[in-house]
N, CA, C and O of each residue as an XYZ file, in Angstrom:
576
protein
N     125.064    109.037    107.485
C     126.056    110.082    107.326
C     126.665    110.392    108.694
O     126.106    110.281    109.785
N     128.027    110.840    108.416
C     128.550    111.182    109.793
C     128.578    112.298    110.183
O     128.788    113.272    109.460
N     128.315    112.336    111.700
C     127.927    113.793    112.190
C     129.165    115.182    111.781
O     129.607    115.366    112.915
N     129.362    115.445    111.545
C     130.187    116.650    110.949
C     131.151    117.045    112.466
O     132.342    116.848    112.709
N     130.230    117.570    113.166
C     131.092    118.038    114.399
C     131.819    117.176    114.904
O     132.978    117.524    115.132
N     131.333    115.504    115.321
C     131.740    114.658    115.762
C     133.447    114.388    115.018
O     134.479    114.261    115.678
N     133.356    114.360    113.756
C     134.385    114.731    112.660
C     135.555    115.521    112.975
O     136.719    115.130    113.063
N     135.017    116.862    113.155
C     135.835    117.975    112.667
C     136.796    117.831    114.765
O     137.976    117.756    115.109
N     135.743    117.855    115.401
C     135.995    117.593    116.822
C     137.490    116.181    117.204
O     138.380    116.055    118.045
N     136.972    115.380    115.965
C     137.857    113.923    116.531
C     139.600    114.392    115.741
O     140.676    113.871    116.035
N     139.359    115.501    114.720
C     140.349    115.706    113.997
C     141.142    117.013    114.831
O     142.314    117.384    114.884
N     140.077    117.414    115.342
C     141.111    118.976    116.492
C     141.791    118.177    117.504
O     142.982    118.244    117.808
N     140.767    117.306    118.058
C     141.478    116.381    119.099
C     142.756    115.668    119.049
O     143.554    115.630    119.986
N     142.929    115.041    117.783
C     144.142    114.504    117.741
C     145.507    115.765    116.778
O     146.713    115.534    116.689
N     144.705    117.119    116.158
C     146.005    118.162    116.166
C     146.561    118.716    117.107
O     147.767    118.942    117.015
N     145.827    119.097    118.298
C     146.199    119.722    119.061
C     147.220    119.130    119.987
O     147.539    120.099    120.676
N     148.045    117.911    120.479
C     148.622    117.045    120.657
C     149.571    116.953    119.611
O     150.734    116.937    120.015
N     149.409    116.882    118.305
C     150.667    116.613    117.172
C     151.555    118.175    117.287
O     152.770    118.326    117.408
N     150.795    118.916    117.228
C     151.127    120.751    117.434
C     152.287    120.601    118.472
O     153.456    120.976    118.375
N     151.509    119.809    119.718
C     152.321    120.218    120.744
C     154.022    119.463    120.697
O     155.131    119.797    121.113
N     153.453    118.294    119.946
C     154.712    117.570    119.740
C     155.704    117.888    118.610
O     156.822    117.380    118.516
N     155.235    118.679    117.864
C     156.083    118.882    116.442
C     156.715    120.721    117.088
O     157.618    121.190    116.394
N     156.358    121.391    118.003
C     156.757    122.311    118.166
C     157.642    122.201    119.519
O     158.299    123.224    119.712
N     157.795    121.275    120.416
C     158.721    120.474    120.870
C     159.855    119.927    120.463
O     160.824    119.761    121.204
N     159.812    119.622    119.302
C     160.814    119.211    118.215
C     161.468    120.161    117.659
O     162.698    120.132    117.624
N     160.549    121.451    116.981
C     161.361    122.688    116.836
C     162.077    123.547    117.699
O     163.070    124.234    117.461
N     161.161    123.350    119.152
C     162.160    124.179    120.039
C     163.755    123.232    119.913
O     164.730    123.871    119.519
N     163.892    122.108    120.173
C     164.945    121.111    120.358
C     166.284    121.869    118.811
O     167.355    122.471    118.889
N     165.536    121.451    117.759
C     165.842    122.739    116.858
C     166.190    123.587    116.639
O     167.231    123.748    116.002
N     165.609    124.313    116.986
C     165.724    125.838    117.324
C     167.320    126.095    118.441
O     168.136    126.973    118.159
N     167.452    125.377    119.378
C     168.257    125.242    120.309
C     169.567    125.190    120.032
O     170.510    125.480    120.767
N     169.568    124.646    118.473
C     171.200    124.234    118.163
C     171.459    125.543    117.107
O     170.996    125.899    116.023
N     172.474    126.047    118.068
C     172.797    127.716    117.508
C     173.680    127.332    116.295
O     173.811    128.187    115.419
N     174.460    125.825    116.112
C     175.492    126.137    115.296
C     175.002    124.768    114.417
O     175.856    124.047    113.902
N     174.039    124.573    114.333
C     173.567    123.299    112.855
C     173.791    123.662    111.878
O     173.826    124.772    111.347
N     174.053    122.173    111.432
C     174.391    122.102    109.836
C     173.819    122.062    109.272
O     172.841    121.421    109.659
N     173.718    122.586    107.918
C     172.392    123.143    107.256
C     171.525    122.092    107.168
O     170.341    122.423    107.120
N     171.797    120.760    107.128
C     170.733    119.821    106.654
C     169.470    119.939    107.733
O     168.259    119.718    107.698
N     170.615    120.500    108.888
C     169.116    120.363    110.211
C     168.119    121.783    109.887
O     166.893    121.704    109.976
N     168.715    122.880    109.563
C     168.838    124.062    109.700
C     167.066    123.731    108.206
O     165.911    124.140    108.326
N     167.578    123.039    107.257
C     166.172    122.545    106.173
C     165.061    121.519    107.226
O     163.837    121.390    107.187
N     165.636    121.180    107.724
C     164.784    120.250    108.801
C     163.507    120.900    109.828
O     162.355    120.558    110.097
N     164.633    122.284    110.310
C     163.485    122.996    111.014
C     162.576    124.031    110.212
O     161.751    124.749    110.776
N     162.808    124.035    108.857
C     161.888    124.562    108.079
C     160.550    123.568    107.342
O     159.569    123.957    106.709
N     160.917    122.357    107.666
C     159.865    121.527    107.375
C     158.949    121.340    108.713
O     157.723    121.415    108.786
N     159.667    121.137    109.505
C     158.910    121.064    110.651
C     158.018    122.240    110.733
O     156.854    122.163    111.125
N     158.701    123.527    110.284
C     157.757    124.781    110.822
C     156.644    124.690    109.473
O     155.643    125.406    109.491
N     156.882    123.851    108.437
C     155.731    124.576    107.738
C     154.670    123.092    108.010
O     153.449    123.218    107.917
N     155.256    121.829    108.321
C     154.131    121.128    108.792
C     153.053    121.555    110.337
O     151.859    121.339    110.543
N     153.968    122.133    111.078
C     153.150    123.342    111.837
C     152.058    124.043    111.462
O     151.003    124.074    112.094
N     152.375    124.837    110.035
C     151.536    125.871    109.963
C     150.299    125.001    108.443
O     149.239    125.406    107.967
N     150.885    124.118    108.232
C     149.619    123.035    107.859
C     148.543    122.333    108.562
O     147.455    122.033    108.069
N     148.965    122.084    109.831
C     148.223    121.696    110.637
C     147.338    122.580    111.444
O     146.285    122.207    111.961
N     147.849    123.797    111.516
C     147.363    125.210    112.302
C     146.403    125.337    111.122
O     145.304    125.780    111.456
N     146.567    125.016    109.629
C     145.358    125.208    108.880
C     144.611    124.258    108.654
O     144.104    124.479    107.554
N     144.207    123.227    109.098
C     143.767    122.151    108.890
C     142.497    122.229    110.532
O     141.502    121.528    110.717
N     143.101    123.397    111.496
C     142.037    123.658    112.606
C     141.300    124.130    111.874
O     140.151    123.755    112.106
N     141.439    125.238    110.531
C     140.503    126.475    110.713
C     139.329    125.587    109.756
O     138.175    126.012    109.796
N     139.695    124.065    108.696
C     138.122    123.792    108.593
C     136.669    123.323    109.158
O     136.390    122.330    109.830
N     135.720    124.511    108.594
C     134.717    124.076    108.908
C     134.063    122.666    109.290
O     134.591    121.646    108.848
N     132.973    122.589    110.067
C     132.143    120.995    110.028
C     131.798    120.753    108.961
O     131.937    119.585    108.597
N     131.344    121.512    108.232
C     130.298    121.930    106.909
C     131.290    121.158    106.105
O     130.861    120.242    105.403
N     132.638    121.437    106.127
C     133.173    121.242    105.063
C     133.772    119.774    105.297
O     134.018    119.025    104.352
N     133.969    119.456    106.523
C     134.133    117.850    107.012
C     133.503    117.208    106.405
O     134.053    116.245    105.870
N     132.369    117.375    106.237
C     130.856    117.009    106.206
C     131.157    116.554    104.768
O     131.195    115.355    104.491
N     131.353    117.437    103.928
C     131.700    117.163    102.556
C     132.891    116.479    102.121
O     133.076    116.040    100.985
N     133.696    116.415    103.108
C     135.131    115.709    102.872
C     134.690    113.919    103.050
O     135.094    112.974    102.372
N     133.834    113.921    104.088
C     133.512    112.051    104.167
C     134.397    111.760    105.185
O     135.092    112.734    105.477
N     134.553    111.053    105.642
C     134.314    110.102    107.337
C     136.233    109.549    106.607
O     137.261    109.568    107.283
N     136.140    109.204    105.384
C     137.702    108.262    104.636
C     138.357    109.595    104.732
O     139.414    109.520    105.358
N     138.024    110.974    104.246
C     139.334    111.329    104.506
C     139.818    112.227    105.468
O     140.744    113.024    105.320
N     138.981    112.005    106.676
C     138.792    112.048    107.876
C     139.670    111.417    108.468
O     140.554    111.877    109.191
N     139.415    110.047    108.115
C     139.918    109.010    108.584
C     141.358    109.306    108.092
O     142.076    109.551    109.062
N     142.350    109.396    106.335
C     143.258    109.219    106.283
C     143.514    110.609    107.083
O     144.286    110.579    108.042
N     143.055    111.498    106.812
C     143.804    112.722    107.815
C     144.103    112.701    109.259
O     144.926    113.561    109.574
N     143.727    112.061    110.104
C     144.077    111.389    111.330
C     145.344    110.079    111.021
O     146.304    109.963    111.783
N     145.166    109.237    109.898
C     146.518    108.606    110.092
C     147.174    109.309    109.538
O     148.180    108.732    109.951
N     147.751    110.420    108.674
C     148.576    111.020    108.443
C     149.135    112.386    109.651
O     150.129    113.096    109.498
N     148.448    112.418    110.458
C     148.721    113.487    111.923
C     149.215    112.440    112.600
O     150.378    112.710    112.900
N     148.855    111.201    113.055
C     149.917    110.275    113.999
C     151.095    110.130    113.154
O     152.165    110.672    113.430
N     150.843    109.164    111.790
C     152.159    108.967    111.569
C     153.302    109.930    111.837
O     154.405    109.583    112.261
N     152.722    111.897    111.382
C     153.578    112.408    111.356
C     153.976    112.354    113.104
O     155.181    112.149    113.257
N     153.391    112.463    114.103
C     153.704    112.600    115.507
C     154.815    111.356    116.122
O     155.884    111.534    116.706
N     154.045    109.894    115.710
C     155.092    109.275    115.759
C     156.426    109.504    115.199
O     157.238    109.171    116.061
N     157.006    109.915    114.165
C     157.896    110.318    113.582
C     158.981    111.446    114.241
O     160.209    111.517    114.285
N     158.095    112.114    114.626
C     158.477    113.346    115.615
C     159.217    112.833    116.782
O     160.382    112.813    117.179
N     158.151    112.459    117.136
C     158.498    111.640    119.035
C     160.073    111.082    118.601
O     161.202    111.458    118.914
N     159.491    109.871    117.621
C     160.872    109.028    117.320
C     162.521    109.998    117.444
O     163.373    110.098    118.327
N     162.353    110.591    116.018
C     163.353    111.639    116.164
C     163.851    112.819    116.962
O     164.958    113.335    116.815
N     163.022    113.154    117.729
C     163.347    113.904    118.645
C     164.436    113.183    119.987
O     165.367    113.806    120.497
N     164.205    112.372    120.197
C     164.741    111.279    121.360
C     165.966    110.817    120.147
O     167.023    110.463    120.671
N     165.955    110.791    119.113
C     166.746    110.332    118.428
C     167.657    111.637    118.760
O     168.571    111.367    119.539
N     167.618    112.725    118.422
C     168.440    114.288    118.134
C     169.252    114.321    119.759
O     170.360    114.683    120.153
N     167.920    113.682    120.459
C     168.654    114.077    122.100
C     169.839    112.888    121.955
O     171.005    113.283    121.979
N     169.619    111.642    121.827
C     171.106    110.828    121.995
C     171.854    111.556    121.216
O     172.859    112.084    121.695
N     171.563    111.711    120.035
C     172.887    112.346    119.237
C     173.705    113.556    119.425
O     174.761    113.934    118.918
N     172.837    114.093    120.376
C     173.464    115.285    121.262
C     174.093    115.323    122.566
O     174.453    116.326    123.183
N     174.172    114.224    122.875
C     174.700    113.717    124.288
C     175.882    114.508    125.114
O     176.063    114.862    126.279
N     176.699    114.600    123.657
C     178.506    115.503    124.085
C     177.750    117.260    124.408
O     178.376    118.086    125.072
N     176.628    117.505    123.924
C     176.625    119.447    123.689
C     175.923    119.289    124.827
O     175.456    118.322    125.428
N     175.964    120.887    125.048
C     175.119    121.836    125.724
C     175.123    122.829    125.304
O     175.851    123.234    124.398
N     174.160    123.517    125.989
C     174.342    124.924    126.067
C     173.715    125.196    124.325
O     174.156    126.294    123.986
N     172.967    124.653    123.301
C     173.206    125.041    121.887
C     173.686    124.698    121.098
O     173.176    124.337    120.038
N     175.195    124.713    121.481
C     176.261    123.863    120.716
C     176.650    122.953    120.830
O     177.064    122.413    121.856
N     176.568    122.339    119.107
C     176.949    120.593    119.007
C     178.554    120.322    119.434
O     179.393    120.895    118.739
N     179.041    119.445    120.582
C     180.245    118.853    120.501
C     180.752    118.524    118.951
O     179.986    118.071    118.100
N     182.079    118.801    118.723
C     183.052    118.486    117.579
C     182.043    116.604    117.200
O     181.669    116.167    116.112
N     181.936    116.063    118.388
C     181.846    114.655    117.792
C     180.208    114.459    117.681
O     179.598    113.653    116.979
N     179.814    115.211    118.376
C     178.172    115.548    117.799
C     177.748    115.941    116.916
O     176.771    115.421    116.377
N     178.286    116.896    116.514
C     178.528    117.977    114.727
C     179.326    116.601    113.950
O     178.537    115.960    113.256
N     180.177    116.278    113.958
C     180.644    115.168    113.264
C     179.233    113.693    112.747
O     178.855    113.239    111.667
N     178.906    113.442    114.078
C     178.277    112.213    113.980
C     176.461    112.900    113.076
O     175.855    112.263    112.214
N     176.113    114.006    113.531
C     175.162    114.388    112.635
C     175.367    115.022    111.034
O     174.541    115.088    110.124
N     176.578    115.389    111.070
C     177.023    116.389    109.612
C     177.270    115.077    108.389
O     177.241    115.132    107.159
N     177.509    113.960    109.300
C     178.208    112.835    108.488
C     177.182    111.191    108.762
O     176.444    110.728    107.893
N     177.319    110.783    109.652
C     176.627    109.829    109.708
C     175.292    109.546    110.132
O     174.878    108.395    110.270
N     174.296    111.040    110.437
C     173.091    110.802    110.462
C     172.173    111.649    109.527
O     171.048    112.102    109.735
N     172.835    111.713    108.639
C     172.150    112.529    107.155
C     171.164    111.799    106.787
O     170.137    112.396    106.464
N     171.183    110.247    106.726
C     170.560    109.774    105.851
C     168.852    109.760    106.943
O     167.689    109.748    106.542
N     169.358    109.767    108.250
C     167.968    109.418    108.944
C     167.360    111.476    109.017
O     166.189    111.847    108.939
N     168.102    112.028    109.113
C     167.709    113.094    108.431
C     166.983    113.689    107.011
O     166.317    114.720    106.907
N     167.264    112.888    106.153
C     166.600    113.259    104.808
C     165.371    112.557    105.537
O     164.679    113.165    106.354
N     165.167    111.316    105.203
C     164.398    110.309    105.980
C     163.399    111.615    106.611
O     162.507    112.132    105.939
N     163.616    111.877    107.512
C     162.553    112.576    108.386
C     161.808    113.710    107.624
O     160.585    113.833    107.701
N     162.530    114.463    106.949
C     162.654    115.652    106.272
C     161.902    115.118    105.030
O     161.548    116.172    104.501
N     161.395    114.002    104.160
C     160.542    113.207    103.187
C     159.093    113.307    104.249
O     158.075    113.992    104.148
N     159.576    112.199    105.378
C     158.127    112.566    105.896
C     157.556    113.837    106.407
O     156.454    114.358    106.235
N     158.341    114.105    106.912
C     157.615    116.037    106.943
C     156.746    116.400    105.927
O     155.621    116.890    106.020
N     157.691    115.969    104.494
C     157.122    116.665    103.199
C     155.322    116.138    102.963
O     154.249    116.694    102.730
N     155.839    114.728    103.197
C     154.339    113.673    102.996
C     153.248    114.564    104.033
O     152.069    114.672    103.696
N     153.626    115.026    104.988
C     152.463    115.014    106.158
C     151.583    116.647    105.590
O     150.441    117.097    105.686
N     152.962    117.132    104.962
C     152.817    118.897    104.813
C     152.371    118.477    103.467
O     152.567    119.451    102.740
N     151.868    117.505    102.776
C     151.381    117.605    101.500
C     150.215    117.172    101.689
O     149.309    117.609    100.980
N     150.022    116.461    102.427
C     148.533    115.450    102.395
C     147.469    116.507    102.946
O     146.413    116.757    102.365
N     147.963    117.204    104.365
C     147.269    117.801    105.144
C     147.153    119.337    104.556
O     146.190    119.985    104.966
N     147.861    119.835    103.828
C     147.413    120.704    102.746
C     146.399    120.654    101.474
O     145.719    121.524    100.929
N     146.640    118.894    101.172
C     145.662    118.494    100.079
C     144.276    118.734    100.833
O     143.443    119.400    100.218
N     143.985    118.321    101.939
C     142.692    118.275    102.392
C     142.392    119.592    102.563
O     141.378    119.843    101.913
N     142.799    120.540    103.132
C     142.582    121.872    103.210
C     142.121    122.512    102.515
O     141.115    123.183    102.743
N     142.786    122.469    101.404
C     142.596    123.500     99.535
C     140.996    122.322     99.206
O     139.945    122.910     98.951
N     140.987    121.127     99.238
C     139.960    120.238     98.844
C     138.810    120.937     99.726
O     137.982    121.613     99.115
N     138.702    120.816    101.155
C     137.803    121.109    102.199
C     137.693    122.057    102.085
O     136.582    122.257    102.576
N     138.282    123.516    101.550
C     137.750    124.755    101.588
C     137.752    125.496    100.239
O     137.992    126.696    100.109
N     137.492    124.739     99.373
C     137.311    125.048     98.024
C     136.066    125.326     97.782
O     135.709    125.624     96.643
């Protein structure tokens, strides 16, 4: 059997790092005073995969313990994937913001996101959903 702490320890280790990166992403977010709503749903996924992961600290070893080492395991690839994802798009939001400052999207920045980067927007905004579903499944499971 696997040690519980060793568990619950390898799973804080790799949230506390996704936290830092997914709330990096919201500040970036947060920043654009005049987004179009699709982003404006974007930073509401981001904030509630935040506060999934902020609940995914508070389980017990005890309850690791009972969850098994597999979904341990998928709950760590579902915290990278979501981080990779993050990273990706974030560096993605900064090129696409190249023309703004200050908050506000340039006419051809607001253009090129309102219109031709929707689709990598939904895209992101699916995986959000996946990461904020899985890592909730384990939660309600682990502290049931």
């Amino acid at each position: 059997m696997t040690d519980p702490l060793s568990v619950a320890a390898s799973i804080v280790g790799i949230t506390v790092p996704a936290l830092h990166g997914l709330r990096l992403l919201l500040d970036d977010l947060q920043k654009i005073s005049d987004a179009p709503e699709i982003v404006i749903r974007l930073k509401e996924e981001v904030h509630s995969v935040d506060s999934a992961l902020t609940s995914l600290q508070h389980v017990k070893n005890e309850e690791w313990e009972s969850l098994g080492k597999t979904v341990a395991d998928e709950s760590k690839t579902t915290i990278n994937t979501c981080v990779r994802a993050c990273e990706k798009f974030r560096n993605d939001l900064q090129r696409w913001a190249k023309h703004s400052d200050e908050g506000k999207l340039s006419w051809q920045d607001r253009a090129n996101v309102r219109f031709f980067k929707q689709g990598r927007i939904k895209t992101m905004s699916e995986q959000l959903q996946n990461c904020k579903l899985t890592i909730n499944a384990v939660v309600s499971i682990g502290t049931l």
